[in-house]
N, C-alpha and C positions, 0 to 999 in steps of 0.2 A: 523508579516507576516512570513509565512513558505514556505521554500523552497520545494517543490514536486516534485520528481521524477517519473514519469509516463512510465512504463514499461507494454508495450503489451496494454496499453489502446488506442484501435482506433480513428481515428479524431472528428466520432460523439460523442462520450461518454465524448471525453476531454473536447469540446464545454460546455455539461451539466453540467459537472465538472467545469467548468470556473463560469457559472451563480452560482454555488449553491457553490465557494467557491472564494466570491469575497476577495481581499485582501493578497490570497497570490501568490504564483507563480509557476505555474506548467512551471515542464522542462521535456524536454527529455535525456537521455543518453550525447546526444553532450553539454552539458550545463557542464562549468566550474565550477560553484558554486556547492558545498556539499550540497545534500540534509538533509533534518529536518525531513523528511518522504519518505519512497518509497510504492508507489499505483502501483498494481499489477493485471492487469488479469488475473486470476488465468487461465485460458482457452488459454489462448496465450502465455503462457511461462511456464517452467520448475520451480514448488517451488523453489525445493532445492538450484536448480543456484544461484536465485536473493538471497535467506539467503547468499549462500556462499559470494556472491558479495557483502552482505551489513551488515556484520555483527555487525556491532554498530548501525545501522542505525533502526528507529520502521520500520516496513511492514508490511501495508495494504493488504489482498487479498480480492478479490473481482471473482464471476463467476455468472451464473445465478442458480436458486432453483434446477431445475434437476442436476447439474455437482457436484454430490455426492462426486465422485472418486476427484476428484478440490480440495473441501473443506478438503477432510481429508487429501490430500496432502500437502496440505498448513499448516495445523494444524502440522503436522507431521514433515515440513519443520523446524519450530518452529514460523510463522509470531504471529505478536503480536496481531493482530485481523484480521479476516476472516470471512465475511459474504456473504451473497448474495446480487448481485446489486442493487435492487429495497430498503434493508435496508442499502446500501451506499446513493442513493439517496435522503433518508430520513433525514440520520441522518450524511449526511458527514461533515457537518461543526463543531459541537458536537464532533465528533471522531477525527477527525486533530487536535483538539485541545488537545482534552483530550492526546492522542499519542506524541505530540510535542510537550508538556508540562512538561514529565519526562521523559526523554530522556537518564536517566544515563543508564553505562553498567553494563549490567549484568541482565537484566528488561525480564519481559516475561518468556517462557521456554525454550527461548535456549538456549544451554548448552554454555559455554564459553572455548575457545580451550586450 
């Protein structure tokens, strides 16, 4: 079971989040446990922040198909996988895993400081 931190995702989206990722545990911000993974709407928060904020941590972005300018933000940010919603909802359970499964530092393309 993985801990998930859920940043900028709205209450309906968590809900669907919940059904399609039974088993583990989404938190928000106020939750004392260290997340395993941070899920990220990409549309409702600042990339770069949430990298600064979580830099060991995998991150998830997530926005919808048009938010062009989202996606390459996030990319840019260095998050470890960024897609659009509709292939989150497809394939979230696949990807939290695959994400929270190699977890060492240094992973992805962000640079290490």
């Amino acid at each position: 079971m993985a801990t998930i931190l859920l940043v900028g995702v709205d209450l309906y989206f968590r809900g669907k989040l919940e059904g399609l990722l039974p088993g583990h545990r989404l938190v928000t911000a106020d939750s004392v446990d260290p997340p395993d993974l941070v899920l990220v709407d990409i549309s409702r928060v600042e990339p770069e922040e949430v990298a600064d904020q979580w830099p060991d941590v995998p991150i998830m972005g997530f926005t919808n198909h048009t938010d062009r300018s989202g996606l390459q933000r996030a990319h840019a940010a260095g998050f470890d996988q960024v897609l659009v919603k509709s292939a989150l909802a497809e394939r979230a359970a696949g990807l939290v895993d695959e994400l929270t499964g190699a977890t060492e530092p240094g992973r992805s393309g962000r640079a290490a400081d």
